[in-house]
DRENTORKOL-3810 file (N, C-alpha, C; in nm, 4 decimals):
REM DRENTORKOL-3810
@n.u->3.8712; n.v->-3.5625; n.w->-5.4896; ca.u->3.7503; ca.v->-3.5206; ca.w->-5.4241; c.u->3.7185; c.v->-3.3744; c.w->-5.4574
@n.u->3.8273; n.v->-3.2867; n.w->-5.4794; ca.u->3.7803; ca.v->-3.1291; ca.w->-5.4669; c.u->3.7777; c.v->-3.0741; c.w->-5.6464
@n.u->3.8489; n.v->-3.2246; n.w->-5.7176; ca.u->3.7807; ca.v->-3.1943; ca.w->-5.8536; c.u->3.6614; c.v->-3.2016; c.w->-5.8717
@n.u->3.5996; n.v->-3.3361; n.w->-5.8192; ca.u->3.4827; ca.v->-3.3858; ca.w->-5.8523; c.u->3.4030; c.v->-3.2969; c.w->-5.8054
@n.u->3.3595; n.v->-3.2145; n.w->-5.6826; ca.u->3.3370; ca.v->-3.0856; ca.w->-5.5801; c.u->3.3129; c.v->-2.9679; c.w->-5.6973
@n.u->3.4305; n.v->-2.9624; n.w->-5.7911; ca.u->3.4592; ca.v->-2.8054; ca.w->-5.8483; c.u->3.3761; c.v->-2.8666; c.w->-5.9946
@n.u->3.3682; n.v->-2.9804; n.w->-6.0242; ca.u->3.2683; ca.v->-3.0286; ca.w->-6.1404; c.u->3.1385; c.v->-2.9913; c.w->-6.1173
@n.u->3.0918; n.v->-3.0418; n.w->-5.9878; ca.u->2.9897; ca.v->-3.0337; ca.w->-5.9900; c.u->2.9021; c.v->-2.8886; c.w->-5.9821
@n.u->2.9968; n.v->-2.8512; n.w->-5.9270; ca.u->2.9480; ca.v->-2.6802; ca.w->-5.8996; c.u->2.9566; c.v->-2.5994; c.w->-6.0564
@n.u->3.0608; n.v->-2.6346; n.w->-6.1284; ca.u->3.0223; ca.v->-2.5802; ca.w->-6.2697; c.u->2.8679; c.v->-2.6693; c.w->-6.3514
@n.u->2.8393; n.v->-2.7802; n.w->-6.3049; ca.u->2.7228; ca.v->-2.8075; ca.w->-6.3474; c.u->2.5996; c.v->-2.7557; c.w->-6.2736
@n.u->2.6163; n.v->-2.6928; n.w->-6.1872; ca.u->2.4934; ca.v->-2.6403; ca.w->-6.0870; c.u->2.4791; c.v->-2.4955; c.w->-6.1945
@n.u->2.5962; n.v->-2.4594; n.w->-6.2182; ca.u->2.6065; ca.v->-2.3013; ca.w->-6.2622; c.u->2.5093; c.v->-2.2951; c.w->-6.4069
@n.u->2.5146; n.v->-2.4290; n.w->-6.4993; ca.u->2.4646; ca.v->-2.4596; ca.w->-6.5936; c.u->2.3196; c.v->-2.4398; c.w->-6.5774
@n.u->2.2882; n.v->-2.5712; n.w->-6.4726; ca.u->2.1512; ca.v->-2.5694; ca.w->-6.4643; c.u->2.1011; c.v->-2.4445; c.w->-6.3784
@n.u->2.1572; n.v->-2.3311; n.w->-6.3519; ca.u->2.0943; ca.v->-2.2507; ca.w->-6.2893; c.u->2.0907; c.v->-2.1665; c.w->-6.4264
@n.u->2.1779; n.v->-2.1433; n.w->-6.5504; ca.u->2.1340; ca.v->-2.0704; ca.w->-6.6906; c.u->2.0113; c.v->-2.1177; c.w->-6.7280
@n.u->2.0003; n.v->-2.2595; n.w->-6.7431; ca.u->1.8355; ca.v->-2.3447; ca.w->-6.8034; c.u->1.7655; c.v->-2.2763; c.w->-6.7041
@n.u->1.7363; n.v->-2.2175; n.w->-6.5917; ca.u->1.6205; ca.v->-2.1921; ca.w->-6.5252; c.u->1.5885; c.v->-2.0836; c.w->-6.5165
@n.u->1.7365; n.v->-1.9957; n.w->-6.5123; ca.u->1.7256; ca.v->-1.8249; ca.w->-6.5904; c.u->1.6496; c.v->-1.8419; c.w->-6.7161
@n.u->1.7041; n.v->-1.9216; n.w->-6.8201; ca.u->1.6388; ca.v->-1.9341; ca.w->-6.9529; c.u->1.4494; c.v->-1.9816; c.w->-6.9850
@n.u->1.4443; n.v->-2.0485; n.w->-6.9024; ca.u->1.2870; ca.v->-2.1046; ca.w->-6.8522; c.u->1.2020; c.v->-2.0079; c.w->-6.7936
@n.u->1.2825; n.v->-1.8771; n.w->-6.7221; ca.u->1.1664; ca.v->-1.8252; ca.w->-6.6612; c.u->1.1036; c.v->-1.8722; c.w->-6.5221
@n.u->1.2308; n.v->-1.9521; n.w->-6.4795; ca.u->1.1631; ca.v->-1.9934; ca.w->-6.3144; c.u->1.2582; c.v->-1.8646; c.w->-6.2512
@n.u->1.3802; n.v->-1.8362; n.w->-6.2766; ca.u->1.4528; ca.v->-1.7091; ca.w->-6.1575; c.u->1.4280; c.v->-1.6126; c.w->-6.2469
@n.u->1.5013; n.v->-1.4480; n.w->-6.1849; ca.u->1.4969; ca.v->-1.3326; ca.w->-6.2672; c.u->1.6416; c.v->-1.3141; c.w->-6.3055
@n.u->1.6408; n.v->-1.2467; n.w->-6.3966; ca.u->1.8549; ca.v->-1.1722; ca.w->-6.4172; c.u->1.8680; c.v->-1.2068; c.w->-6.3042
@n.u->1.8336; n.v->-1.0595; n.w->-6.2062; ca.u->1.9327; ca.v->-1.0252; ca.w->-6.0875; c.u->1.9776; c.v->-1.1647; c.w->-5.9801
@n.u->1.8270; n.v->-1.2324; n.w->-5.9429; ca.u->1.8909; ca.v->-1.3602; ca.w->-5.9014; c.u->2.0100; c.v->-1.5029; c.w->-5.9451
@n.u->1.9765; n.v->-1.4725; n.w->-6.0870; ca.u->2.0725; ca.v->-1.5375; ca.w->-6.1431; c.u->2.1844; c.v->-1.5218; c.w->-6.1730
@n.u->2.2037; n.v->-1.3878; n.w->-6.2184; ca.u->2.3662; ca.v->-1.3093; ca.w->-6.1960; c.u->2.4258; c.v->-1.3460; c.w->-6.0310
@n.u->2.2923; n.v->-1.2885; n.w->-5.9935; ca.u->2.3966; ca.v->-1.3081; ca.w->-5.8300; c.u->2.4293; c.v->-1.4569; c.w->-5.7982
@n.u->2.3678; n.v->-1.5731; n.w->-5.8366; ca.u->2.3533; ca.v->-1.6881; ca.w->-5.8082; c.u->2.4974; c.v->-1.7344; c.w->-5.9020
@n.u->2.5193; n.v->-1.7464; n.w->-5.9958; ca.u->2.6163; ca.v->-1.7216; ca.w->-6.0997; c.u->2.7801; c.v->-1.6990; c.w->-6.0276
@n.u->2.7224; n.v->-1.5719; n.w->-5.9812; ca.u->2.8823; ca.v->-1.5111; ca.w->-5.9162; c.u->2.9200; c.v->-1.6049; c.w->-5.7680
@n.u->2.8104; n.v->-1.5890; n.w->-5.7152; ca.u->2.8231; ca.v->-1.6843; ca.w->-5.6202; c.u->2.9003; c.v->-1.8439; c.w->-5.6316
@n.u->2.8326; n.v->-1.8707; n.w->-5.6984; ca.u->2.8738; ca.v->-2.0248; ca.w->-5.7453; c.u->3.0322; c.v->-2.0594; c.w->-5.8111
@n.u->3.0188; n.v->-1.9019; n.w->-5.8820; ca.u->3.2010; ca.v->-1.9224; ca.w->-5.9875; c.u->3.2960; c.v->-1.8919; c.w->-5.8998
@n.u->3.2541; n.v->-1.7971; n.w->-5.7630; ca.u->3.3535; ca.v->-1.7798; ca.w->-5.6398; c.u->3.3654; c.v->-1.9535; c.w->-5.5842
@n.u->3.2724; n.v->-1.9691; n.w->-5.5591; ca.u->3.3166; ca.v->-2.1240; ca.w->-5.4727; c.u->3.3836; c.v->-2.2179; c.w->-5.6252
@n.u->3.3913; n.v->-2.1849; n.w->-5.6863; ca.u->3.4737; ca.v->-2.3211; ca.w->-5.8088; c.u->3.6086; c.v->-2.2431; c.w->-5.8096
@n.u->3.6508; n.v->-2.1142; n.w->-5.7990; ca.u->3.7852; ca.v->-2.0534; ca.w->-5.8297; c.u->3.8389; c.v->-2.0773; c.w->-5.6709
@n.u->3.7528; n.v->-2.1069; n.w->-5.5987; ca.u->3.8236; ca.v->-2.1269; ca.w->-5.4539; c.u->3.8590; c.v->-2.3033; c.w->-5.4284
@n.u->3.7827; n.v->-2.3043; n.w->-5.5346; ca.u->3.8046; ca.v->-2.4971; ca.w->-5.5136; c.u->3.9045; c.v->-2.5205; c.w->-5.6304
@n.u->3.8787; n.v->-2.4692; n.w->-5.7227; ca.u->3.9964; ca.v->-2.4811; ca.w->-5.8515; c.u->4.1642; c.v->-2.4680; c.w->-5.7326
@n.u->4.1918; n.v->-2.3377; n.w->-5.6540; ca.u->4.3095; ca.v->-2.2525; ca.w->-5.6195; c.u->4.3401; c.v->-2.3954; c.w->-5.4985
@n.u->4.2186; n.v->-2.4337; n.w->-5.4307; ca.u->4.2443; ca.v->-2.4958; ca.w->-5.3072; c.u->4.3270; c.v->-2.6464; c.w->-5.3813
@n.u->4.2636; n.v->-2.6907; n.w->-5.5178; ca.u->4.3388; ca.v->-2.8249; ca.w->-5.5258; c.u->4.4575; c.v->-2.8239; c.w->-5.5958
@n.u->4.4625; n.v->-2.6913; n.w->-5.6869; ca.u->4.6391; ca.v->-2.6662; ca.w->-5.7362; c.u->4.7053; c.v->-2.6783; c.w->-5.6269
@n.u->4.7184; n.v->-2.6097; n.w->-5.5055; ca.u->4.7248; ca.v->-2.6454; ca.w->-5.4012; c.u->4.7978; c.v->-2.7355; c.w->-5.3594
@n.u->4.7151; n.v->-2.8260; n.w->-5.3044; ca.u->4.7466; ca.v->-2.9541; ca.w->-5.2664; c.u->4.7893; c.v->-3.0460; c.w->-5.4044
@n.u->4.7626; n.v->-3.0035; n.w->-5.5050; ca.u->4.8753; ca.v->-3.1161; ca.w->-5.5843; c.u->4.9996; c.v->-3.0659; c.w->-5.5524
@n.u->5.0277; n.v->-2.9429; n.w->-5.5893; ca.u->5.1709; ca.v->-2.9041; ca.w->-5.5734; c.u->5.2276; c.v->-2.9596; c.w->-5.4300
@n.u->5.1045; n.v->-2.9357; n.w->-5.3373; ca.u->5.2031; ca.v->-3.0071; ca.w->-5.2211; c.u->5.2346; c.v->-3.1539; c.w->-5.2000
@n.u->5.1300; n.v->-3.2740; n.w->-5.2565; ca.u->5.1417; ca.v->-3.3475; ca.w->-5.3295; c.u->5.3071; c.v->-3.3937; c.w->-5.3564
@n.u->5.2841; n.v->-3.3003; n.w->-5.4515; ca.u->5.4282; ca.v->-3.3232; ca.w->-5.5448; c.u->5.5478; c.v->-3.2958; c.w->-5.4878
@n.u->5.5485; n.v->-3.2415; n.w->-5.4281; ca.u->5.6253; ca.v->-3.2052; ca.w->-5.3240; c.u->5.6594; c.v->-3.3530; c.w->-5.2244
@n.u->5.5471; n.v->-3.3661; n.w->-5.1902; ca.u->5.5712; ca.v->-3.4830; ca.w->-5.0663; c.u->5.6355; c.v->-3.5916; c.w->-5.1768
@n.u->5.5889; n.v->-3.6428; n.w->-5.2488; ca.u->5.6214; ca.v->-3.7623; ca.w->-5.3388; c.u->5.7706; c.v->-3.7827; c.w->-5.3719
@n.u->5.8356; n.v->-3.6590; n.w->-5.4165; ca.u->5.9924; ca.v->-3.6084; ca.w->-5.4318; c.u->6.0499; c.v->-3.6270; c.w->-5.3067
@n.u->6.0214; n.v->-3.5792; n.w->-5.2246; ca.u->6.0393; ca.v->-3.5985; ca.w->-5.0651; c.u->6.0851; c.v->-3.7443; c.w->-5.0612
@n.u->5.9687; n.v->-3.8266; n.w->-5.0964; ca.u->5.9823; ca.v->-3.9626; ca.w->-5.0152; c.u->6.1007; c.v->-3.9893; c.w->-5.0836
@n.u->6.1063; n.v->-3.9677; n.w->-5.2401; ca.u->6.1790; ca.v->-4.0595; ca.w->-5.3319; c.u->6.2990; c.v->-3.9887; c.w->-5.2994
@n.u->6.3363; n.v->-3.8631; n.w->-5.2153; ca.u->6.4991; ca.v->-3.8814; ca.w->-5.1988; c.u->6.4884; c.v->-3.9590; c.w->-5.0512
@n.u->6.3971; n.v->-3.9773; n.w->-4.9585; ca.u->6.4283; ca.v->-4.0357; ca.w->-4.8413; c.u->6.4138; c.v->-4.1562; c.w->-4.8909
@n.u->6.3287; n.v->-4.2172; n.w->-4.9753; ca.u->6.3829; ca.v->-4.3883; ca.w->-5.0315; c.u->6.5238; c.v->-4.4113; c.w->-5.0819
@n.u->6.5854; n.v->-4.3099; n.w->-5.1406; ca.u->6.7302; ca.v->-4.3083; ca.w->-5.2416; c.u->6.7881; c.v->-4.3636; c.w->-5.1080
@n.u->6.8027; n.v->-4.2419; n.w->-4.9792; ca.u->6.9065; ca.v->-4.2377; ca.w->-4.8651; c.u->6.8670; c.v->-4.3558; c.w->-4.7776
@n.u->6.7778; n.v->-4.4245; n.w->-4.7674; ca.u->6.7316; ca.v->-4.5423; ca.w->-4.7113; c.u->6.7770; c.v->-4.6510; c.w->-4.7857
@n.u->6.7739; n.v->-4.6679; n.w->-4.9658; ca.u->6.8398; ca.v->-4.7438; ca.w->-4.9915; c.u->6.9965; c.v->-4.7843; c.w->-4.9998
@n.u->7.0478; n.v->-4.6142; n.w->-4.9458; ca.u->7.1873; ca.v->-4.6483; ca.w->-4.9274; c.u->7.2281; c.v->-4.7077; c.w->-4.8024
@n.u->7.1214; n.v->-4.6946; n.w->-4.7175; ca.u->7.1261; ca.v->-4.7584; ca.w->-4.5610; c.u->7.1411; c.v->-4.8470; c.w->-4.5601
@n.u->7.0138; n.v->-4.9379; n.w->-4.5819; ca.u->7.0480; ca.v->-5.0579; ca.w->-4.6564; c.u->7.1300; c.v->-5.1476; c.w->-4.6838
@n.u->7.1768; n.v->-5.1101; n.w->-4.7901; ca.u->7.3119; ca.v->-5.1833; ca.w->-4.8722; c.u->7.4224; c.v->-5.2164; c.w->-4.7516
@n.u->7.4449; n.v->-5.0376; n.w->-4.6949; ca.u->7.5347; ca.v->-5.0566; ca.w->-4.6205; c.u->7.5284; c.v->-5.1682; c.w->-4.5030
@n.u->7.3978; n.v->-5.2048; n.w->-4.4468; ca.u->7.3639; ca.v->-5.2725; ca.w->-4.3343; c.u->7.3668; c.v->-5.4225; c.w->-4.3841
@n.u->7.3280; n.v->-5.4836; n.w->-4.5134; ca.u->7.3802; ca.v->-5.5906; ca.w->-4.5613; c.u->7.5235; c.v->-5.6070; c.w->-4.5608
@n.u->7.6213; n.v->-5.5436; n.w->-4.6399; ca.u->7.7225; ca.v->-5.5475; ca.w->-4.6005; c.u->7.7993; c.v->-5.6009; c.w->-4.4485
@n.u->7.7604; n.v->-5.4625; n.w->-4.3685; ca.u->7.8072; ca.v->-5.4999; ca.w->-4.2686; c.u->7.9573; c.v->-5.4881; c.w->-4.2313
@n.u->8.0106; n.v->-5.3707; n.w->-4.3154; ca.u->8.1473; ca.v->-5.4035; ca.w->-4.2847; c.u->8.2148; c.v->-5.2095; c.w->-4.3342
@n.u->8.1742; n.v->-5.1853; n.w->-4.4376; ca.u->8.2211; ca.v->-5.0700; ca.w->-4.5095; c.u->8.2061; c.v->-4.9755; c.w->-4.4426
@n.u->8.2688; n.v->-4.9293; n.w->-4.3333; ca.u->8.2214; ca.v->-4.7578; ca.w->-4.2572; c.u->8.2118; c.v->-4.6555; c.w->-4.3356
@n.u->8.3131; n.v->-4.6468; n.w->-4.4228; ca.u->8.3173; ca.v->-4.5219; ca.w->-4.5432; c.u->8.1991; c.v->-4.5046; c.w->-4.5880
@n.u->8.1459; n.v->-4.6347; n.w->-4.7236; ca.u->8.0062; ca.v->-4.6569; ca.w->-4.6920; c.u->7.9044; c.v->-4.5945; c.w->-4.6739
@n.u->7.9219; n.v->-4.5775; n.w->-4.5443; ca.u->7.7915; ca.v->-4.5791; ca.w->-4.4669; c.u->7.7729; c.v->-4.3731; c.w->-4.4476
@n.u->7.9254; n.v->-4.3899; n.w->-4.3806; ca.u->7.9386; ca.v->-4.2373; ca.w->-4.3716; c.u->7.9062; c.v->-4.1250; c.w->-4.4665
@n.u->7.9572; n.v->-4.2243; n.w->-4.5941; ca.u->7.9084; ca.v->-4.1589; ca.w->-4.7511; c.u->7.7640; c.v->-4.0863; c.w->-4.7549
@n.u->7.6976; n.v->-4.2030; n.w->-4.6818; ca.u->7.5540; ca.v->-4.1790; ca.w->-4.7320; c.u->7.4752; c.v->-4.1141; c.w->-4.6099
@n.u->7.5618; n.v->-4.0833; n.w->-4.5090; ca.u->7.5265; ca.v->-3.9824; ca.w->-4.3998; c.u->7.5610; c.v->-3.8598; c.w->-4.4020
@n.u->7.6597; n.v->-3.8346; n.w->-4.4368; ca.u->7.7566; ca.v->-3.7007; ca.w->-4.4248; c.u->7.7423; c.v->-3.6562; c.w->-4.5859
@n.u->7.6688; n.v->-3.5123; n.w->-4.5956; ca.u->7.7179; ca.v->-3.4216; ca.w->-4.7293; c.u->7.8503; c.v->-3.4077; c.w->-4.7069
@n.u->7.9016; n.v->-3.3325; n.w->-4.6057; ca.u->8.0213; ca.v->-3.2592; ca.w->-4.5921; c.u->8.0515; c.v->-3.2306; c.w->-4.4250
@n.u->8.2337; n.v->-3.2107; n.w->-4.4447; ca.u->8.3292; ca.v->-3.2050; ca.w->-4.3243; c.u->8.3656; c.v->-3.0871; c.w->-4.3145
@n.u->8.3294; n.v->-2.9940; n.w->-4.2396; ca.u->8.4450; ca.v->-2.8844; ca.w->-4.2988; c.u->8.5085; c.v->-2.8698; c.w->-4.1146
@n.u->8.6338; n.v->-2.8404; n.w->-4.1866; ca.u->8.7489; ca.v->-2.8282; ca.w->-4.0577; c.u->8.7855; c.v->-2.6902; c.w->-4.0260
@n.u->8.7707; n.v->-2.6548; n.w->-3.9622; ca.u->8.8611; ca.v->-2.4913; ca.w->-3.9440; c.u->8.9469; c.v->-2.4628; c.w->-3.8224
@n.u->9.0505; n.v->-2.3786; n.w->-3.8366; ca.u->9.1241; ca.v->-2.3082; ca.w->-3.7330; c.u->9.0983; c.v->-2.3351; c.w->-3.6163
@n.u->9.1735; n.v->-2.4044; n.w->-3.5701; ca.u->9.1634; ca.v->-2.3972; ca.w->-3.3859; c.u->9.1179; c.v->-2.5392; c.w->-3.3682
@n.u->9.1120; n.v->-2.6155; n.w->-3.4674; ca.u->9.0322; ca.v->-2.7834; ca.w->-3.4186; c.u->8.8932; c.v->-2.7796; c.w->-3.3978
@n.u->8.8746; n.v->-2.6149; n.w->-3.4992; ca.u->8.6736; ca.v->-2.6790; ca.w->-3.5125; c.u->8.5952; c.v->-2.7322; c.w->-3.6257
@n.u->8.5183; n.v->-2.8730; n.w->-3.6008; ca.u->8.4698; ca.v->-2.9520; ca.w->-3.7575; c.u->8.3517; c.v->-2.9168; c.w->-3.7319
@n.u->8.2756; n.v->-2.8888; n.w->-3.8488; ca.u->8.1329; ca.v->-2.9025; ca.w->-3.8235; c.u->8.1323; c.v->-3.0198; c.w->-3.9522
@n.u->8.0111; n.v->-3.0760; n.w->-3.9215; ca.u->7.9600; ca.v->-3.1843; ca.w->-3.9836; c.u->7.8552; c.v->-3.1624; c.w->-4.0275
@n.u->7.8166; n.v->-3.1701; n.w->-4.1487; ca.u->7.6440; ca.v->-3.1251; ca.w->-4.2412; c.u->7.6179; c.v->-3.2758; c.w->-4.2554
@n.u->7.5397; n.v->-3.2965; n.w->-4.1949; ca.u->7.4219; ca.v->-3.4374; ca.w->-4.2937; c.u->7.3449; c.v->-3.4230; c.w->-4.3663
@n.u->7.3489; n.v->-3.5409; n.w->-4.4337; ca.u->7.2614; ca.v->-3.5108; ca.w->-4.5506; c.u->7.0635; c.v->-3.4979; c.w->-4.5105
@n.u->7.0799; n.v->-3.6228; n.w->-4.3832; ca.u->6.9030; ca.v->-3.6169; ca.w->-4.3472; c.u->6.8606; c.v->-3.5504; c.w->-4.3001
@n.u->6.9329; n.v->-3.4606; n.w->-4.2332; ca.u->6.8707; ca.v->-3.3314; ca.w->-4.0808; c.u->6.7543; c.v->-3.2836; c.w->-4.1779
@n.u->6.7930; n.v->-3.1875; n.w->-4.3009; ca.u->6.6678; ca.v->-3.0849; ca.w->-4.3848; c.u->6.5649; c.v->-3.1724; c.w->-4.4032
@n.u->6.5974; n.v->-3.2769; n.w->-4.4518; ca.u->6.4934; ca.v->-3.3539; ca.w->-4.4806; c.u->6.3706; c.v->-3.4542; c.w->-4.4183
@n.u->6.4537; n.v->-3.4576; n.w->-4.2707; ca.u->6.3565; ca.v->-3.4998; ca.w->-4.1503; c.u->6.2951; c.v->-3.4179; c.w->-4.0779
@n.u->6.3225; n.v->-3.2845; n.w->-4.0692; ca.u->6.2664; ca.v->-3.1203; ca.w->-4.0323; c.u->6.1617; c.v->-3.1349; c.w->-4.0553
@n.u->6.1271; n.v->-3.1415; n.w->-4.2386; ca.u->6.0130; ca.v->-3.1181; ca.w->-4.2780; c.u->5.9231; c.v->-3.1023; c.w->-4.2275
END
């Protein structure tokens, strides 16, 4: 949508040269008309890099929460493998001094979002 948006506004910019060129506006209106117009396409150009990148972003997203869902899965067919399962829950155990574990999962960062 905000390509088709930033197309069209470089074709407005066109037909506003043919009408500078014709003798219907003057320079000054048309310069200013010009600048005007190339501000709203560099703001629509910046706004949809934008959102692809975030886009792209989300898409990567899903496809590691599909990976960790398909390890869910498996495990839940099964039905039997705890290791398994834990595998695909738990990055890491760490144990320390005094009988304290912390436990990192792998989904917490990724359900934050």
């Amino acid at each position: 949508m905000k390509r088709i948006q930033a197309e069209k506004k470089r074709e407005e910019i066109k037909q506003l040269y043919h009408q500078y060129r014709q003798g219907k506006m003057g320079k000054a209106e048309y310069l200013a008309r010009k600048k005007w117009e190339g501000n709203l396409v560099e703001e629509m150009e910046a706004e949809l890099a934008g959102l692809e990148a975030e886009e792209e972003g989300l898409r990567k997203g899903m496809g590691e929460i599909d990976a960790d869902s398909a390890s869910i899965v498996d495990w839940l067919g099964s039905r039997g493998d705890r290791r398994k399962l834990l595998q695909s829950l738990i990055e890491r155990i760490d144990v320390y001094v005094g009988k304290v574990v912390e436990i990192k999962w792998k989904f917490r960062d990724r359900l934050l979002i």
